[in-house]
LOLUM-673193 format. One record per residue: residue number from 1; residue in three letters; y, z, x of N, C-alpha, C in turn. Coordinates in steps of 0.05 Angstrom, whole numbers, plus 32768, in hexadecimal, padded with zeros to 4 digits. Example, Ala and Ser with C-alpha at 12.3 -4.5 7.8 and 13.67 -1.06 7.14 Angstrom:
// residues 2
+-----+-----+------+------+------+------+------+------+------+------+------+
!   i !  aa !   nv !   nw !   nu !  cav !  caw !  cau !   cv !   cw !   cu !
+-----+-----+------+------+------+------+------+------+------+------+------+
!   1 ! ala ! 7F8E ! 809C ! 8108 ! 7FA6 ! 809C ! 80F6 ! 7FBE ! 809C ! 8108 !
!   2 ! ser ! 7FD3 ! 808E ! 8101 ! 7FEB ! 808F ! 8111 ! 8001 ! 809D ! 8102 !
+-----+-----+------+------+------+------+------+------+------+------+------+
//
This chain:
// residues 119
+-----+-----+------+------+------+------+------+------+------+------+------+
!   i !  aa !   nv !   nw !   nu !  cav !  caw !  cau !   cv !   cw !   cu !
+-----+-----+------+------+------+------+------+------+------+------+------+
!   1 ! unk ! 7FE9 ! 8000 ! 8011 ! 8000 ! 8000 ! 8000 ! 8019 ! 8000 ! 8012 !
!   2 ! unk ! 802B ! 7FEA ! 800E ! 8041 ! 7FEE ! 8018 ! 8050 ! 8009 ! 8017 !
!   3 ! unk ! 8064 ! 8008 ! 802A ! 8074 ! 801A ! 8031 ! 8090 ! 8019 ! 8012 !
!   4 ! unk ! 8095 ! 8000 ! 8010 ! 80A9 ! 7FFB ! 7FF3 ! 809C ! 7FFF ! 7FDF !
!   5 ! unk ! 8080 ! 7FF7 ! 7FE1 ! 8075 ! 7FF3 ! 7FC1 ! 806F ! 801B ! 7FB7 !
!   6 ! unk ! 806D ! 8025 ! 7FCD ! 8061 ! 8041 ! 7FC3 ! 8085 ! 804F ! 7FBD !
!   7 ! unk ! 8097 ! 8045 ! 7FC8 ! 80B0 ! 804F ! 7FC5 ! 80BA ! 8051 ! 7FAC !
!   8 ! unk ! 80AA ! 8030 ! 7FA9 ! 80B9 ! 8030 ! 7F88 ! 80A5 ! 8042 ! 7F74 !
!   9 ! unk ! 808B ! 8042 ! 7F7C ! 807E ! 8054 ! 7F62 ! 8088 ! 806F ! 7F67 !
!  10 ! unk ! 8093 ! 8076 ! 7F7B ! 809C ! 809E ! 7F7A ! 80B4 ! 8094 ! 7F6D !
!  11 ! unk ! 80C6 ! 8084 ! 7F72 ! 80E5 ! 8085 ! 7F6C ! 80DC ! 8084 ! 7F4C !
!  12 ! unk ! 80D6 ! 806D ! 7F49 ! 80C6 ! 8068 ! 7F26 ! 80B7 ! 8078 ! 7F0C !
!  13 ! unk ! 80AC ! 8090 ! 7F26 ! 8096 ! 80A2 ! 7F19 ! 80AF ! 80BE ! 7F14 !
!  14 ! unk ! 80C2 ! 80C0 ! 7F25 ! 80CF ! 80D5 ! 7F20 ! 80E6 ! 80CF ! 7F13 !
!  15 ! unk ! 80F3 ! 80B2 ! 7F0B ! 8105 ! 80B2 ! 7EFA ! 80ED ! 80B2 ! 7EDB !
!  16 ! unk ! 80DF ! 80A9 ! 7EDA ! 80D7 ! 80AE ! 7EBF ! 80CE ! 80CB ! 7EBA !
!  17 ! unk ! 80C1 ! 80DF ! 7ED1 ! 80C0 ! 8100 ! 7ECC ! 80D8 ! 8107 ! 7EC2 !
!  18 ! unk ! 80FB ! 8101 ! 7ED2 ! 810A ! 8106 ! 7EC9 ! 8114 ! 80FE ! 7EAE !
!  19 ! unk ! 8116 ! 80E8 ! 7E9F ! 8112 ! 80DD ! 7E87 ! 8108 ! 80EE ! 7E73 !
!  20 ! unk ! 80EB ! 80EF ! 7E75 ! 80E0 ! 8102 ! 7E63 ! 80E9 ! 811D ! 7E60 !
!  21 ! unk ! 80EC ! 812B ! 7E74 ! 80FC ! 8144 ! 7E79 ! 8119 ! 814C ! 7E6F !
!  22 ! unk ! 8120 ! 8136 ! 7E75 ! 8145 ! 8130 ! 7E63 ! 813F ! 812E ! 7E43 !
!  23 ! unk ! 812F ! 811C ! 7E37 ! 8128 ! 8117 ! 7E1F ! 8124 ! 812C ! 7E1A !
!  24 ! unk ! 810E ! 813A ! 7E26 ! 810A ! 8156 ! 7E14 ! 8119 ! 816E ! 7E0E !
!  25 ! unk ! 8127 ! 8173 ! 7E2B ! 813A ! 817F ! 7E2B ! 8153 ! 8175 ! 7E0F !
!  26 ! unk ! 815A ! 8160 ! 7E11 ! 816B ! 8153 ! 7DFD ! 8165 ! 8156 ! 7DD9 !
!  27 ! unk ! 8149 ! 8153 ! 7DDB ! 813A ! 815E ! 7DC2 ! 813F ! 8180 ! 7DB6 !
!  28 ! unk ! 8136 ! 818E ! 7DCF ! 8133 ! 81A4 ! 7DBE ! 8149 ! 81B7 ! 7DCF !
!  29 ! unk ! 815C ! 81B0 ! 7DE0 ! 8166 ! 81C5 ! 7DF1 ! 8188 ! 81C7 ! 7DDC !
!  30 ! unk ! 818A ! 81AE ! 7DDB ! 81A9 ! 81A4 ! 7DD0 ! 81B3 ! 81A5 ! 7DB9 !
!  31 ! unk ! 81C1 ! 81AB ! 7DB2 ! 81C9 ! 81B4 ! 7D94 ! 81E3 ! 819E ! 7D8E !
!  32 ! unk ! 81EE ! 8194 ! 7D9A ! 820C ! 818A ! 7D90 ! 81FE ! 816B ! 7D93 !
!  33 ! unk ! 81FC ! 815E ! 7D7D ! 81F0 ! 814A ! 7D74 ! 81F8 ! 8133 ! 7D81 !
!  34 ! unk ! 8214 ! 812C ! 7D92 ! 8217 ! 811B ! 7DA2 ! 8215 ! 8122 ! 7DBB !
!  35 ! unk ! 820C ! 813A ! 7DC8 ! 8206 ! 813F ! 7DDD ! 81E1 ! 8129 ! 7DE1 !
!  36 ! unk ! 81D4 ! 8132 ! 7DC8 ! 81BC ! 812C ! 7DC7 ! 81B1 ! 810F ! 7DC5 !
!  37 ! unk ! 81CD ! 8104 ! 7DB9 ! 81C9 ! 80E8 ! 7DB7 ! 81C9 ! 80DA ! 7DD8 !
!  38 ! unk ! 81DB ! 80EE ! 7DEA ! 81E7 ! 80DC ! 7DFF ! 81CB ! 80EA ! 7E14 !
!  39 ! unk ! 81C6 ! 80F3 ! 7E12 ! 81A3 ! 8101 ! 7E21 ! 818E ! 80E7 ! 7E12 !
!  40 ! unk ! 818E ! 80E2 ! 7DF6 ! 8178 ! 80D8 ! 7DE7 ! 817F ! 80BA ! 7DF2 !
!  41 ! unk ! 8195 ! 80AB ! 7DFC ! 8191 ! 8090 ! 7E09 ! 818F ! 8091 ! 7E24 !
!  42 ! unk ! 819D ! 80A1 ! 7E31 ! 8191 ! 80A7 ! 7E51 ! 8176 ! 80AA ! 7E57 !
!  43 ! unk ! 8169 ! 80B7 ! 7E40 ! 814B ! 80C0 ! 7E4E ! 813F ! 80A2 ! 7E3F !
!  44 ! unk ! 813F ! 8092 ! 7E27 ! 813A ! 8079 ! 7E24 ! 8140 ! 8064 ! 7E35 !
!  45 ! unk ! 8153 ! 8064 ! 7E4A ! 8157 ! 8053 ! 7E5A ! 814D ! 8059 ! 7E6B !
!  46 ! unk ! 814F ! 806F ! 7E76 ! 8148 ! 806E ! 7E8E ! 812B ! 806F ! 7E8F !
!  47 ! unk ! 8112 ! 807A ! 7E7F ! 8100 ! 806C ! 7E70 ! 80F4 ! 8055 ! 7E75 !
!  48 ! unk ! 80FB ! 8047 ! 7E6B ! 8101 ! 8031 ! 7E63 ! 80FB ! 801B ! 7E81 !
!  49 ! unk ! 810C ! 801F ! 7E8F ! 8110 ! 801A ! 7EA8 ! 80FC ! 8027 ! 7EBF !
!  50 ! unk ! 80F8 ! 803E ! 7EBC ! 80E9 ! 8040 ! 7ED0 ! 80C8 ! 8034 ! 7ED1 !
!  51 ! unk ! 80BD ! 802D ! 7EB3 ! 80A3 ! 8022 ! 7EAF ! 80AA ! 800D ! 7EB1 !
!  52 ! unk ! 80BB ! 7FF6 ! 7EA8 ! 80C8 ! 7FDD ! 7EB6 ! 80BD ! 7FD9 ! 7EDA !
!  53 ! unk ! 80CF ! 7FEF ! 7EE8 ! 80CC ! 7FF0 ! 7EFF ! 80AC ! 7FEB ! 7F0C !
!  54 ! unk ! 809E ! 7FFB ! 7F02 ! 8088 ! 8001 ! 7F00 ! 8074 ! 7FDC ! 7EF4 !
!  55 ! unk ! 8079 ! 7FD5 ! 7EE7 ! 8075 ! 7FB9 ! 7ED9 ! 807E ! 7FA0 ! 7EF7 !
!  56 ! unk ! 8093 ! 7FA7 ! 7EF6 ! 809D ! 7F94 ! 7F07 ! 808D ! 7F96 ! 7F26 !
!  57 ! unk ! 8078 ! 7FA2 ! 7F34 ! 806D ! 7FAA ! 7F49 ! 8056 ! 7F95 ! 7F3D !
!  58 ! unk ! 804B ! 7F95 ! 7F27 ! 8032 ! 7F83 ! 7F27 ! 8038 ! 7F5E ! 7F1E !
!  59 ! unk ! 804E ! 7F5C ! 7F23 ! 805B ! 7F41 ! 7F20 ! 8052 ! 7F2F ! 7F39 !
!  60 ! unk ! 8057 ! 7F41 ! 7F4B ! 8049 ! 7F2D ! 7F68 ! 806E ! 7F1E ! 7F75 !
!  61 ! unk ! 8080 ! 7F2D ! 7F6C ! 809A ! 7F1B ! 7F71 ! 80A0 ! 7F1C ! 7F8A !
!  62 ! unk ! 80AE ! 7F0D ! 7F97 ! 80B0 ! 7F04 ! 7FAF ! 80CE ! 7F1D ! 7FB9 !
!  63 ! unk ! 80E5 ! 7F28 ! 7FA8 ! 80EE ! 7F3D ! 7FAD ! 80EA ! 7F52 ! 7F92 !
!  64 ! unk ! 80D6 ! 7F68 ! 7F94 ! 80DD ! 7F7A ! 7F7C ! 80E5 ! 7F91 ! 7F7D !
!  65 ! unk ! 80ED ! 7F96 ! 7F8D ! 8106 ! 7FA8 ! 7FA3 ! 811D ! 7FA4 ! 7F99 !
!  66 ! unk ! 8126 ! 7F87 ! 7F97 ! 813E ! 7F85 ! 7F86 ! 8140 ! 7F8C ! 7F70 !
!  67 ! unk ! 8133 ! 7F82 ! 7F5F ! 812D ! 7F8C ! 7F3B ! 8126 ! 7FA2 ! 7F36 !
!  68 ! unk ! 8110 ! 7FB4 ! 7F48 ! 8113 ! 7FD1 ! 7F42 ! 812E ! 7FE2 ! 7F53 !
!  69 ! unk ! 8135 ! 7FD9 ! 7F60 ! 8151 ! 7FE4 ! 7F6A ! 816D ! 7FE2 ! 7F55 !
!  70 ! unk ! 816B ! 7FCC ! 7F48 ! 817F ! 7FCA ! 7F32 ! 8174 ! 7FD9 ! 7F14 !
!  71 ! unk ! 815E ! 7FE0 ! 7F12 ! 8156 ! 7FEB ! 7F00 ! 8155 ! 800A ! 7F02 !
!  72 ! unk ! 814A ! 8015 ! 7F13 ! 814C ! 8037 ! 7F19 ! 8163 ! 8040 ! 7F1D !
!  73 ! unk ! 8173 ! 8028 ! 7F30 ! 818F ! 8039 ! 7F37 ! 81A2 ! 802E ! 7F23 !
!  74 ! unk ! 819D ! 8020 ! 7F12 ! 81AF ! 801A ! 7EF7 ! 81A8 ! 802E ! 7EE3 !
!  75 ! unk ! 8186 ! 8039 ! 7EE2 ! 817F ! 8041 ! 7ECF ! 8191 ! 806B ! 7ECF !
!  76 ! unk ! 8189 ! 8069 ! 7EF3 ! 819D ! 8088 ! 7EF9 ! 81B3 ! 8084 ! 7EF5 !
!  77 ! unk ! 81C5 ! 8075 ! 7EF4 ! 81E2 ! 807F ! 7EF3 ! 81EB ! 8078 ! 7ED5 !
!  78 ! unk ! 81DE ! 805E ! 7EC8 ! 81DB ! 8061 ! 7EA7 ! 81D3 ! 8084 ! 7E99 !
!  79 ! unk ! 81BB ! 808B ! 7E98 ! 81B5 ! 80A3 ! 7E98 ! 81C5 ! 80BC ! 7E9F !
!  80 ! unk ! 81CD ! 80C3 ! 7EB8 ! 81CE ! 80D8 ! 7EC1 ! 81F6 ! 80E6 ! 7EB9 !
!  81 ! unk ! 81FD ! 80C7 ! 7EB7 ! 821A ! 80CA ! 7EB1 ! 8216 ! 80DE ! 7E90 !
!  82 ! unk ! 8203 ! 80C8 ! 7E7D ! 8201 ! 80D6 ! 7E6B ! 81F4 ! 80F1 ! 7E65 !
!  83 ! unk ! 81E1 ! 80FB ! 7E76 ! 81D6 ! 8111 ! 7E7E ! 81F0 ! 8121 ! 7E80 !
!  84 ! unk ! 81FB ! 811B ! 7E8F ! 820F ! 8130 ! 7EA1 ! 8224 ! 813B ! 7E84 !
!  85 ! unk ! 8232 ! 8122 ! 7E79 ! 8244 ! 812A ! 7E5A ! 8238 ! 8141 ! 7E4B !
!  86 ! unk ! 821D ! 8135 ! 7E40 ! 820A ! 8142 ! 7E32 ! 8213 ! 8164 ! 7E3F !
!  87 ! unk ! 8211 ! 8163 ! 7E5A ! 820E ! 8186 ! 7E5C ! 8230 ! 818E ! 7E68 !
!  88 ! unk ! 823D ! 8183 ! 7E5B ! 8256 ! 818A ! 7E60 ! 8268 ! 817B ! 7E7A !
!  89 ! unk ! 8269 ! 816D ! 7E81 ! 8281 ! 815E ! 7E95 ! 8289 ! 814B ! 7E87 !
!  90 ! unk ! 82A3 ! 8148 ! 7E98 ! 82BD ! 812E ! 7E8C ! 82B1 ! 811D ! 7E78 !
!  91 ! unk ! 82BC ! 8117 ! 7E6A ! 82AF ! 80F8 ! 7E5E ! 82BD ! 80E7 ! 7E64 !
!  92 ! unk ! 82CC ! 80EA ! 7E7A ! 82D5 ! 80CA ! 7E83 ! 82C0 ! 80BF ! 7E98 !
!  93 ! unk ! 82AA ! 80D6 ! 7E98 ! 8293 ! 80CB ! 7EAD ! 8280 ! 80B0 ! 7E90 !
!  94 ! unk ! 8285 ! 80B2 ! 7E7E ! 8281 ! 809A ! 7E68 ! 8284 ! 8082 ! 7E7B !
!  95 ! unk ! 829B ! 807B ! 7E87 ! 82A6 ! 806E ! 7E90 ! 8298 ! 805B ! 7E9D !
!  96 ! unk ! 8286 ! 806B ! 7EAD ! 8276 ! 8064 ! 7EC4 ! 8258 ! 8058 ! 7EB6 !
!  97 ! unk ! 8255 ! 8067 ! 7EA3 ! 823F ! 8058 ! 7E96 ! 822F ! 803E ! 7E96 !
!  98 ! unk ! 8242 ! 802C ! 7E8F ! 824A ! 800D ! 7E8B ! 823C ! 7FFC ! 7EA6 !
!  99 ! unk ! 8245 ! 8015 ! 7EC1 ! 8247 ! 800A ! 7ED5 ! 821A ! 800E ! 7EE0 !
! 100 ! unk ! 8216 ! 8019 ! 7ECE ! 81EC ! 801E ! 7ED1 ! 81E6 ! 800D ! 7EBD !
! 101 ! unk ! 81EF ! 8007 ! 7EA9 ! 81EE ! 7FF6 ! 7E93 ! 81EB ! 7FD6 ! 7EA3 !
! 102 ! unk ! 81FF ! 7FD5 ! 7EB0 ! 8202 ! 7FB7 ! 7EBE ! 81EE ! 7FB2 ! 7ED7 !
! 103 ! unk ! 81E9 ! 7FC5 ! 7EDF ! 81D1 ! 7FCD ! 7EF6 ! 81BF ! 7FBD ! 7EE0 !
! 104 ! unk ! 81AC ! 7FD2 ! 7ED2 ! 8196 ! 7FC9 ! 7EC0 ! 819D ! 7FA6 ! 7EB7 !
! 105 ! unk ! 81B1 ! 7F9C ! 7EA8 ! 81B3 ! 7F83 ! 7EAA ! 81AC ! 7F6F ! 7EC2 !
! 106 ! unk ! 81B6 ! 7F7A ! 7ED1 ! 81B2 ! 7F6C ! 7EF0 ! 819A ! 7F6B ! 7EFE !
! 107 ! unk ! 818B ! 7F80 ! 7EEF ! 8164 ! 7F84 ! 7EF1 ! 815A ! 7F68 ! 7EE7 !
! 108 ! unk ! 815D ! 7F6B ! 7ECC ! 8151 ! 7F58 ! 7EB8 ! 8162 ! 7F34 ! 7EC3 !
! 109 ! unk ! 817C ! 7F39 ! 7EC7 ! 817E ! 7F1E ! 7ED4 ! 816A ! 7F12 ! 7EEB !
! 110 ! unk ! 816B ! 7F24 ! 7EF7 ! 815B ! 7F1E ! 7F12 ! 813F ! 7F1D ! 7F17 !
! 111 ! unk ! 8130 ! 7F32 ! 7F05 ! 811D ! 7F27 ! 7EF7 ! 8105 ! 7F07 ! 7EEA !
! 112 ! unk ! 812A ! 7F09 ! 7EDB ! 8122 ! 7EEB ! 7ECC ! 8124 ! 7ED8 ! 7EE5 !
! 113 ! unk ! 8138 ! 7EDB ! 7EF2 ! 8141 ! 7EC9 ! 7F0A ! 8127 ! 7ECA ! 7F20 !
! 114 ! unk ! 8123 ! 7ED5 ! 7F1D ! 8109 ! 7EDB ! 7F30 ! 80E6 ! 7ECF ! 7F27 !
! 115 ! unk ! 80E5 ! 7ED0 ! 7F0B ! 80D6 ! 7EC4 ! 7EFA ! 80CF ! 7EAC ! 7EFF !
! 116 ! unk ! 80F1 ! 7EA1 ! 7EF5 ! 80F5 ! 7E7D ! 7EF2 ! 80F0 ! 7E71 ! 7F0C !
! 117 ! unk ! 80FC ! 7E79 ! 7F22 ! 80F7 ! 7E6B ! 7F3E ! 80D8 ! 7E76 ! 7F46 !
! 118 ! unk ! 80CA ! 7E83 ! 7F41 ! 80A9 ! 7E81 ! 7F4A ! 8099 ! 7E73 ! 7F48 !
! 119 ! unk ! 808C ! 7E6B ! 7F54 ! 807A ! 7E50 ! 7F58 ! 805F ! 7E52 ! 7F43 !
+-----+-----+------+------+------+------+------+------+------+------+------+
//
C-alpha cells in the first residue's frame, strides 16, 4: 500500500469519525434549533465527502490526491466553520463557508475532468 493511498484512508476515516460525532453531538447535545441545523449540514457534508474520498481510491485515477484533497479539505473548512457558529463564534466565520463549498465543487469538477480524459 502506498504511502498516499493509506494517507487518504486515515485522513478519510477520521473526517467521517468526526462527522458522525458532530451529527450526534448536533442531534442530542443542541438545543437552539439553528445551531443544529448548521452541525446537521456540516456533519452531512463532511459525510458525504469523506466516503466519496474513500470511492475515489478504487477509480484507478491517474491523480486522486487531487480530488480527495479538494474534497476533505473543502469538506473541513465547509463543516468546521459551521461547527464552530453552532458552538458559539462570530458568524461572520459564515463567510468563510462558501470558501469549503467551492473546494468540494472543485472535487467533483476534477473528478469528472479526470473521468472524461481516461483512456
Amino acid at each position: 500500500m502506498s504511502q498516499q493511498y493509506k494517507s487518504i484512508l486515515v485522513v478519510a476515516a477520521i473526517s467521517g469519525l468526526v462527522a458522525v460525532a458532530a451529527g450526534a453531538f448536533g442531534a442530542h447535545g443542541l438545543t437552539d434549533p439553528q445551531a443544529r441545523d448548521w452541525v446537521r449540514t456540516g456533519a452531512n457534508y463532511q459525510l458525504i465527502h469523506a466516503v466519496a474520498s474513500l470511492a475515489v481510491l478504487g477509480l484507478g485515477l491517474k491523480r486522486p490526491g487531487q480530488v480527495v484533497s479538494l474534497f476533505l479539505g473543502g469538506g473541513l473548512v465547509f463543516a468546521s466553520t459551521l461547527y464552530a457558529m453552532a458552538l458559539g463564534a462570530p458568524h461572520w466565520l459564515g463567510a468563510i463557508t462558501p470558501i469549503g463549498g467551492l473546494s468540494l465543487l472543485g472535487g467533483w469538477a476534477s473528478l469528472a475532468w479526470q473521468a472524461y480524459r481516461r483512456n
